[in-house]
Steps between C-alpha positions, in 0.01 A plus 500: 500500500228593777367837506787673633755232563762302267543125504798359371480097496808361429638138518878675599437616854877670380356712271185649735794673693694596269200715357417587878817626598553678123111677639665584853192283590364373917387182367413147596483177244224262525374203305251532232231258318376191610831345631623809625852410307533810276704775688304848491583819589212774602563872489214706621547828303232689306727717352752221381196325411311764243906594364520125368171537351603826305781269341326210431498294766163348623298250662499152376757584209590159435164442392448807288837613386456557094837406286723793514622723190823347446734659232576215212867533577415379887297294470699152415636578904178609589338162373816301662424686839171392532563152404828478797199664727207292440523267231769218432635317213437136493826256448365308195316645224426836398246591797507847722253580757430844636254523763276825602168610638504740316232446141637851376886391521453170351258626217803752459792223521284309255504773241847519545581135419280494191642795350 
């Protein structure tokens, strides 16, 4: 997130308008990174932009995020939602990979597995 605008990168261009239109948002998608093949949306909002931070939401998240207080009786889903988002299952053996940028979450997940 820039100084006072939110960047939403996204490889669903589907899903940049759906939170666009849910914001009532003027907006234009571009290409982002080196090939210019992720979809992002750019709001230019101050305001919008110090609310998200109040709740949690901040720049470069994915690299940062710590692993969330998950209630024991959750987190079996919890675990199985992270693995449909960015892990897989391989077909033979008993081999899962989760992947993150994030040293906090997968310290966290870690902890998790061993206990």
């Amino acid at each position: 997130m820039a100084k006072n605008a939110i960047i939403f990168a996204q490889n669903d261009e589907r899903i940049l308008k759906q939170i666009a239109e849910i914001m009532d948002a003027d907006y234009v998608l571009g290409g982002y990174g080196p090939t210019k093949k992720t979809h992002t949306l750019i709001i230019n909002s101050k305001l919008i932009a110090d609310d998200l931070r109040k709740i949690g939401i901040y720049e470069n998240k994915s690299l940062t995020v710590p692993f969330p207080n998950v209630p024991n009786e959750y987190l079996p889903s919890f675990i199985r939602g992270v693995i449909d988002g960015d892990g897989w299952v391989q077909k033979t053996g008993y081999v899962m990979n989760i992947t993150t940028g994030s040293n906090l979450f997968a310290q966290g997940l870690l902890n998790v597995f061993k206990s």
